[in-house]
N, C-alpha and C positions, 0 to 999 in steps of 0.2 A: 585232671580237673584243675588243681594248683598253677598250671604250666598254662591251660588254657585260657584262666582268668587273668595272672602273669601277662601274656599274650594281650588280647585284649585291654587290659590296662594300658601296658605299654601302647598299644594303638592309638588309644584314645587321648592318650598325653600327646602322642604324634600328631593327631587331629586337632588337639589344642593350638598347640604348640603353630600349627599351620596357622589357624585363624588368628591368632594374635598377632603373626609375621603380618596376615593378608591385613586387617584391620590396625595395625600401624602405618604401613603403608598407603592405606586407604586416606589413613589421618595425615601424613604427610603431605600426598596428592591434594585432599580439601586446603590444605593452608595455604599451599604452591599458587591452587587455583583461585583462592581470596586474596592473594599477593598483587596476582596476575589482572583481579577484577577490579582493584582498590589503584594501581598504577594506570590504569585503561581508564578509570573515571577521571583520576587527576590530567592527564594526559587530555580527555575532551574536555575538561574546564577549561585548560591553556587554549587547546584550538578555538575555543567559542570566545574566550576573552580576546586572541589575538583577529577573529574575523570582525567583532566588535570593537575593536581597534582603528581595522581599518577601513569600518564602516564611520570612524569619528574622521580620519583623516580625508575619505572621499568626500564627505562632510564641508570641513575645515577646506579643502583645495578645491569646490564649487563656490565656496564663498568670497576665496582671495579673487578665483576668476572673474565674479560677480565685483568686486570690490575694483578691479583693477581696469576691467569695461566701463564700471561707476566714472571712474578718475579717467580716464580716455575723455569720457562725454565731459565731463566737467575741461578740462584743459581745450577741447575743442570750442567750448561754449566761451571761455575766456578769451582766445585767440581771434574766434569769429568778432568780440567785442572790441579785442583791442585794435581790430583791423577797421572795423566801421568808428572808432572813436582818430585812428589816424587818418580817417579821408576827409 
């Protein structure tokens, strides 16, 4: 009976002993995977800040084109003048 209990104890410590390995590990895994979740959101801030970006630059290069069309018609509109003021 001694031996048997012995036995069984010892089991149980084994069993412990298992679930504390498993449940560390487990604890490892959850950090790993908040590491893993916290690098993946900083990661889509950059992309959304950099598509944001390049949505100020397509922006900003529709309006030099617009500006630069502006200045065409303006130099055209000068030239037309100064050609009707030398006839």
């Amino acid at each position: 009976m001694v031996q048997s209990t012995k036995n069984l104890k010892d089991d149980l410590r084994g069993i412990l002993g298992q679930i504390k390995d498993l449940t560390d590990n487990l604890k490892e895994r959850a950090l790993s995977l908040t590491k893993l979740s916290t690098d993946s959101s900083i990661r889509t801030e950059e992309v959304a800040d950099a598509m944001e970006s390049l949505a100020e630059q397509s922006n900003m290069a529709k309006e030099v084109s617009d500006l630069s069309t502006d200045l065409n018609d303006i130099s055209e509109n000068i030239n037309k003048a100064v050609n009707r003021f030398h006839m």
